[in-house]
C-alpha positions as CSV (number, residue, x, y, z in Angstrom):
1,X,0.0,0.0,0.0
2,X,0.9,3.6,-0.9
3,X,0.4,6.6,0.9
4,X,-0.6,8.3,-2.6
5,X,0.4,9.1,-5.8
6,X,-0.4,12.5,-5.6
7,X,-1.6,14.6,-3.3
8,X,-4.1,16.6,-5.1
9,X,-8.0,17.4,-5.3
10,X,-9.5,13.8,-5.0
11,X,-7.4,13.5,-1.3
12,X,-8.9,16.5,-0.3
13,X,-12.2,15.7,-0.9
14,X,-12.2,12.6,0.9
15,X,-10.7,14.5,3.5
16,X,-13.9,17.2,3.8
17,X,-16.4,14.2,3.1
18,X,-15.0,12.6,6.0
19,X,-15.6,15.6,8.6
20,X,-18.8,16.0,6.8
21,X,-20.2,13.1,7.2
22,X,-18.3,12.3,10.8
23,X,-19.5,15.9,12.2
24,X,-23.2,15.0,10.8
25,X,-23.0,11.5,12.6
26,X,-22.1,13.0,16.0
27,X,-24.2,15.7,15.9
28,X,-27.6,14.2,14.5
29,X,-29.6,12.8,17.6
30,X,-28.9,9.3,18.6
31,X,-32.1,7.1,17.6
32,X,-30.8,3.5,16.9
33,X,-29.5,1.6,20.1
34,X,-25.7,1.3,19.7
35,X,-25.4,-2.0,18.7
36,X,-27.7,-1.3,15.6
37,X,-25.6,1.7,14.8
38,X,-22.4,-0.1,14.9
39,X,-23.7,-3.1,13.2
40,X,-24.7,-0.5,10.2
41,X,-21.5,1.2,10.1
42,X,-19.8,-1.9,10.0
43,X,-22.1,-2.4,7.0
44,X,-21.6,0.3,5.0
45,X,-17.6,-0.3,5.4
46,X,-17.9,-4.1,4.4
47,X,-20.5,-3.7,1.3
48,X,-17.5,-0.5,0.2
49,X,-15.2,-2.9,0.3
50,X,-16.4,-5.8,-1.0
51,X,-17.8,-4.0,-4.4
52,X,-14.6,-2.2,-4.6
53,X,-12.4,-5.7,-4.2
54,X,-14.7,-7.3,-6.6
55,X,-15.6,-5.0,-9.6
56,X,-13.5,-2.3,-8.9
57,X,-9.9,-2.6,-8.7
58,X,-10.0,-6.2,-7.9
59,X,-11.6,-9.5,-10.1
60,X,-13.3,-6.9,-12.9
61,X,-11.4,-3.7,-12.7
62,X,-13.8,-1.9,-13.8
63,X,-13.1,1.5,-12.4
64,X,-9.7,2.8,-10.2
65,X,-9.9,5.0,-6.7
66,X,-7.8,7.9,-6.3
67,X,-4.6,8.0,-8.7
68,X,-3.7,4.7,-9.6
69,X,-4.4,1.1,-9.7
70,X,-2.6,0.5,-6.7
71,X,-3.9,0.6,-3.5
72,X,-3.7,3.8,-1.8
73,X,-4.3,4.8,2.1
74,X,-6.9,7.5,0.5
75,X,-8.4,4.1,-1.3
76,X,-8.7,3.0,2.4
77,X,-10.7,6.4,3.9
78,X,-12.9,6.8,1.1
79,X,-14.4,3.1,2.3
80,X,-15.1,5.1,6.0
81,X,-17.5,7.7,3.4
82,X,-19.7,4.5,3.2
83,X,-19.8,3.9,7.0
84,X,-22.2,7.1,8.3
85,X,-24.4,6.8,4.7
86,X,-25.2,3.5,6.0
87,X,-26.1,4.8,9.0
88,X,-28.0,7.7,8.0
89,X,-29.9,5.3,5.5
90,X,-31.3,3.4,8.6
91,X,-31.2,6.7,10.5
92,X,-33.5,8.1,8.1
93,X,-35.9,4.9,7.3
94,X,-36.2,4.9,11.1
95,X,-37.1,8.5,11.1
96,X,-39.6,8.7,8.8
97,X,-40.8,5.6,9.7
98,X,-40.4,4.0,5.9
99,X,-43.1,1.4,5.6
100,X,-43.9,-1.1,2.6
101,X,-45.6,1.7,0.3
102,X,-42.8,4.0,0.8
103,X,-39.9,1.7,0.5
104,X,-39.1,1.1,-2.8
105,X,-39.4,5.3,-3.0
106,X,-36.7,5.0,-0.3
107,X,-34.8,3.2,-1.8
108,X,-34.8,5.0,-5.1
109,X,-34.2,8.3,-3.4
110,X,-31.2,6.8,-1.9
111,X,-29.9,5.4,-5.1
112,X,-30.5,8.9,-6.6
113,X,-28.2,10.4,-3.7
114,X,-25.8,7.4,-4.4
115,X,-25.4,8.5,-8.1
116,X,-25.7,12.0,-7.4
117,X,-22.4,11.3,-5.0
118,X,-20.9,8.9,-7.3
119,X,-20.9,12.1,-10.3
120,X,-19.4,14.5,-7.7
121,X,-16.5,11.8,-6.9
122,X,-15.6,11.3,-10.6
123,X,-15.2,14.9,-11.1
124,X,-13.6,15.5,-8.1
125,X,-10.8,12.5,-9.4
126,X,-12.1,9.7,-7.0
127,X,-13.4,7.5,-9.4
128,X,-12.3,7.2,-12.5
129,X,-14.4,4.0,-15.0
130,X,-12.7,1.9,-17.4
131,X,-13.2,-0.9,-19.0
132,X,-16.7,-0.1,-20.4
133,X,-17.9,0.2,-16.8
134,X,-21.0,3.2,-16.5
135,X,-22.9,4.5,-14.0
136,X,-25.8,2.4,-15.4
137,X,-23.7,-0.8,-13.1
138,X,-23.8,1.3,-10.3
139,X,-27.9,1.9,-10.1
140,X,-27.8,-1.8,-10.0
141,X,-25.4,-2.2,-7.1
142,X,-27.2,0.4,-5.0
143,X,-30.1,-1.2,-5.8
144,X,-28.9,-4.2,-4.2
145,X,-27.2,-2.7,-1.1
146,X,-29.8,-0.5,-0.1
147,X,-32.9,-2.8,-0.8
148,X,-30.4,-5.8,1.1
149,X,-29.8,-3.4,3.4
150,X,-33.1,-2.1,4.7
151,X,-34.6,-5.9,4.2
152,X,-32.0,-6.8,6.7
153,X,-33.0,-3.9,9.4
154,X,-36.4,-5.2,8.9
155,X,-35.2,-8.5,10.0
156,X,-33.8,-7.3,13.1
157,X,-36.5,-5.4,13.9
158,X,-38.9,-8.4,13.6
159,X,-36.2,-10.6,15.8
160,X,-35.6,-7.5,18.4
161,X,-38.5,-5.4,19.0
162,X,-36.8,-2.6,21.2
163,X,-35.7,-1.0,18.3
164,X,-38.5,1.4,18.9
């Protein structure tokens, strides 16, 4: 692992994302019991980094982090971006109390923040597609994270009750 290639714009993005979304996720009111919001961090971090190992710079290489195809410690804090979103994607479906004729809207909304996101990081040098990949491939991934996601929450909820 490198520290970078270059330090340049896409670093200090990741950089302000990160307080962002840290100083967001401190400050917001605490409404999941801690074990729910770790569990969700934890989720956001491994689905990150699984996609990432498996279509993006890893088995597919489909599209490159950062600067390069190696693997940069900036490659490493733009997984903790994912972290708080899937937080504040249960934060939120908790808050406004997301039932089944609202979910798939949910859902959609989040994949349009997802691809809203996903535009702002190519052009701020984050991502960078090759190989014929598009954004089209990543409305399908979201798709499957966040309806896996919130199906799973639903889960826990049925299995623990206290949630509320």
């Amino acid at each position: 692992m490198i520290l970078w290639e270059n330090f340049d714009k896409n670093e200090i993005y990741i950089l302000i994302m990160l307080v962002i979304a840290y100083t967001a996720f401190f400050l917001f009111p605490k409404k999941l019991p801690t074990s729910i919001t770790i569990l969700f961090l934890v989720w956001g971090f491994a689905s990150a980094t699984l996609f990432d190992f498996t279509i993006g710079g890893g088995l597919l290489d489909f599209y490159k982090v950062n600067d390069s195809n190696e693997y940069e410690l900036f490659d490493l804090l733009s997984y903790f971006l994912f972290a708080p979103f899937s937080y504040f994607f249960i934060y939120f479906y908790e808050r406004f109390n997301i039932g089944r004729k609202a979910f798939i809207f949910y859902v959609l909304g989040w994949c349009f923040v997802g691809l809203l996101m996903e535009k702002v990081s190519g052009i701020m040098g984050l991502t960078h597609y090759q190989h014929g990949y598009s954004m089209k491939y990543s409305l399908v991934v979201f798709l499957v994270v966040q309806t896996t996601t919130a199906l799973y929450y639903e889960l826990l909820k049925k299995k623990e009750p206290v949630y509320k």
